[in-house]
Each structure stands twice: as structure tokens, then as C-alpha cells.
N, C-alpha and C positions, 0 to 999 in steps of 0.2 A: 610122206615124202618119197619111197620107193616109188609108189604108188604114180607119185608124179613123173618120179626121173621113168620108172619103165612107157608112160604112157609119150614122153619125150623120146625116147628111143622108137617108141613105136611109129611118131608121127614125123620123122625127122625134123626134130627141132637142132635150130642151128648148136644153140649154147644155152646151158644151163647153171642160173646164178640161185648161190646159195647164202643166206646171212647164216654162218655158224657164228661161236661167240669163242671170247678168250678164255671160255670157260673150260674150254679143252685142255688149258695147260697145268691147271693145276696149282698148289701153293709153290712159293719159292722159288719163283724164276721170273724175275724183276730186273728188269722191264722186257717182259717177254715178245720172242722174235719168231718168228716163222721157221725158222732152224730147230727150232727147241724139240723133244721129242714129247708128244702131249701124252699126262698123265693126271685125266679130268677125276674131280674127288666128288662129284655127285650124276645123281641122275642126267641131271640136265645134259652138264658137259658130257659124257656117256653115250648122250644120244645124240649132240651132234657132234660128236666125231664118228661116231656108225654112219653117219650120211656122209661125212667126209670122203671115209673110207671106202664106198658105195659108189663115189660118183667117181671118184678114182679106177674104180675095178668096171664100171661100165664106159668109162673114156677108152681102156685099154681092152674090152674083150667088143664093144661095140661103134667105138669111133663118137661119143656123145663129148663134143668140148663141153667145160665149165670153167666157170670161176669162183673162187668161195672167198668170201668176207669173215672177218673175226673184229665185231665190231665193240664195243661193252659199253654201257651207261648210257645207252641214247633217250636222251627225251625232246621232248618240245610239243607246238603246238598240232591239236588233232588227237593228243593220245588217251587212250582210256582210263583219265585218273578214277575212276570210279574200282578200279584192280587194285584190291588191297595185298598182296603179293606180289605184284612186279613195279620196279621202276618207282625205285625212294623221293625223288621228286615229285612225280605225281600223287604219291602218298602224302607227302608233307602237305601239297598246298592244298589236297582235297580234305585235312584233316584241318588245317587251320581255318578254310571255309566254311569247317562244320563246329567251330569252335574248340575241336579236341583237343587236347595236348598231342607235340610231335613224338614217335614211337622209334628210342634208337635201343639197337638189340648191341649191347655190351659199353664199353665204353665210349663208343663212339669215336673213337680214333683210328678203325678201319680206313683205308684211302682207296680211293676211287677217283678214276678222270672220266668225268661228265661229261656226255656227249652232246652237243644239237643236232638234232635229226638234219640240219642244211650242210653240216658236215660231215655225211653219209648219201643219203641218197642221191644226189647228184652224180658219184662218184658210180655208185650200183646202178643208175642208167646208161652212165656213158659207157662201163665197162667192155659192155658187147662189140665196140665200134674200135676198141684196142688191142689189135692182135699180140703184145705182149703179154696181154693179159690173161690169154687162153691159159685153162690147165694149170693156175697158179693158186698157191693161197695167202692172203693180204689181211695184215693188222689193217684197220683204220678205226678214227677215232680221235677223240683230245688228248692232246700232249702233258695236259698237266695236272698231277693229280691233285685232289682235295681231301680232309678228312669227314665223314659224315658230320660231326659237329659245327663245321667251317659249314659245308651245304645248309642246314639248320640256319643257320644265323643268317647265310645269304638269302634261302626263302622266307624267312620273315621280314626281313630287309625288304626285299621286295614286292611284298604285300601290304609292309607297311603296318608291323605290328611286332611287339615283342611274346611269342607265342609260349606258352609251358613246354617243357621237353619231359617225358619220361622217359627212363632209362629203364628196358625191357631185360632179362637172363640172356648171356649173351650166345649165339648161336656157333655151332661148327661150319666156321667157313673162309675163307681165304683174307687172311690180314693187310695183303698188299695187292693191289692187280690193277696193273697197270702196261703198256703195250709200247712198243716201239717202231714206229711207222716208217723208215727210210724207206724200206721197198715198196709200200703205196705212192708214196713222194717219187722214186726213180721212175717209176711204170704211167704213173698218174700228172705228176707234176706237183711241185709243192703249193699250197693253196694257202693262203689266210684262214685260221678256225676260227669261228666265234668263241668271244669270252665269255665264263661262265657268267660273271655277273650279265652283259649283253639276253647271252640265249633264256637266262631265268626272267628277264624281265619280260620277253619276245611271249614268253609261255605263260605268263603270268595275266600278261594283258587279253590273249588268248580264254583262258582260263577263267576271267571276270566276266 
């Protein structure tokens, strides 16, 4: 990513869009806001907030607008369910295509708001075209969260099958994380999101 943003400095490029995730925040700041001070608990988060931080410090020593997104749980159709580490919905429904039992790492009552990719990327196109939006950084994403066991149920549901679930050693990782978007909404305008049951089906049919 330096690599990109120096070669955008180099070529005068207008403005530089970044998806970071709400991974930066960290545990225990529910329903986390753009105010919050990030305090990311792994790699991931770690790294992109060094890119946060990065395009921040080349805005002010070089004049390079951007805009940065903190999106979480996106999926839908096009994505690489074939990725057995990222994105539990494409895992689930590439697992119950292959017959396996679904894989939930602890109890399964960790909570997540699912994303549809139609309620993101539209949003990362238009950005450029909104001068409020310069130099800013934006939650977006779904408003409401689910707990992995609920997703479970709703992608089998929507394959059309009551699938085995195993319950894996539960991992160190953030028990709540979920985001609050009024300043995408003031800046962007408030939108309609797809519901989760709507987008798992959209990806499902997708996916068959």
C-alpha cells in the first residue's frame, strides 16, 4: 500500500481511497464511532491503521487527498468462497456445498453485522465526486448486528438444508463489533441496506 500511495504522490493522483476495517478499534467500544481512539488487538488491525496513519502524514507533508472506509463483514456475490480464512459466510455456504459440517470457533454467540457488498461499494465510487468527503474517515456497513449461530441458521435456510454445525476451541478475538454510521449517513446521505436474509439469498443464488 505505501508502495501505492508513494506512486500516487508521484503521479498526481487526485485522491486516494482506502477500505481499512473496524478492525482498528479494537475490543469494547460498542458500537464503535470515528471519534473513538483505535486500539487494533491483531495483525490485521495493526496494519491498517499504519496505512491510516500514512496517508494522513502524506496529505499533510505532500498535499495527497484521501478518503478511508472502515467497512466490516462484507460479503456477497463474486467473492472468493473458496478462502477458508476470511469472510464466515462464504465459508459456510462453500462448506455446506461440499457437504461438511459449518465450523463455529467458540460458542458461537460472538455478534457481527453483515455486510452486502451493494452496501459498500457504491458508496467507495461515489466518494471522489464529494468534497466533504476529502481527508475523512467513515464507518459504513450494516446497522444490525447478528450472532454467528443466527448466520448459521440463516445460511442454511437459504440453501435449503439443515446443515451439521461444529463447534471449533474458541479463538482470541473481539466478542462484539459492530459500528455506527451517522457520519457516512450526514456526508453520504441515508440509504436503504439490504437485509441480511435479502443479501444471503442474492449470494446464494450467486453461488449455485
Amino acid at each position: 500500500t505505501v508502495n501505492l500511495i508513494n506512486a500516487a504522490v508521484n503521479h498526481d493522483a487526485e485522491c486516494f481511497i482506502f477500505t481499512s476495517s473496524i478492525a482498528v478499534y479494537g475490543a469494547g467500544q460498542t458500537p464503535m464511532t470515528e471519534d473513538m481512539v483505535p486500539v487494533p488487538e491483531d495483525s490485521y488491525g495493526i496494519a491498517k491503521l499504519a496505512i491510516e496513519q500514512e496517508l494522513r502524514v502524506t496529505h499533510e507533508m505532500f498535499g495527497l487527498d484521501y478518503v478511508i472506509f472502515r467497512p466490516h463483514n462484507v460479503y456477497g456475490e463474486r467473492q472468493n468462497i473458496g478462502d477458508r480464512y476470511r469472510n464466515v459466510v462464504g465459508i459456510f455456504m462453500n462448506q455446506i456445498l461440499k457437504g461438511e459440517p459449518m465450523t463455529i470457533f467458540g460458542d458461537g454467540e460472538q455478534e457481527r453485522a453483515f455486510t452486502h457488498i451493494s452496501d459498500v461499494a457504491p458508496v467507495l465510487a461515489e466518494c471522489v465526486n464529494v468534497p466533504a468527503a476529502r481527508n475523512q474517515i467513515f464507518n459504513i456497513g450494516a446497522d444490525v448486528p447478528f450472532s454467528v449461530n443466527h448466520l448459521a441458521e440463516a445460511v442454511g435456510k437459504t440453501l435449503g438444508v439443515r446443515p451439521e454445525v461444529k463447534h471449533l476451541e474458541a479463538r482470541n478475538e473481539v466478542k462484539y463489533a459492530f459500528s455506527d454510521h451517522g457520519k457516512a449517513e450526514r456526508v453520504f446521505g441515508k440509504r436503504k441496506k439490504m437485509s441480511l436474509e435479502e443479501g444471503l439469498s442474492r449470494m446464494a443464488t450467486w453461488v449455485k
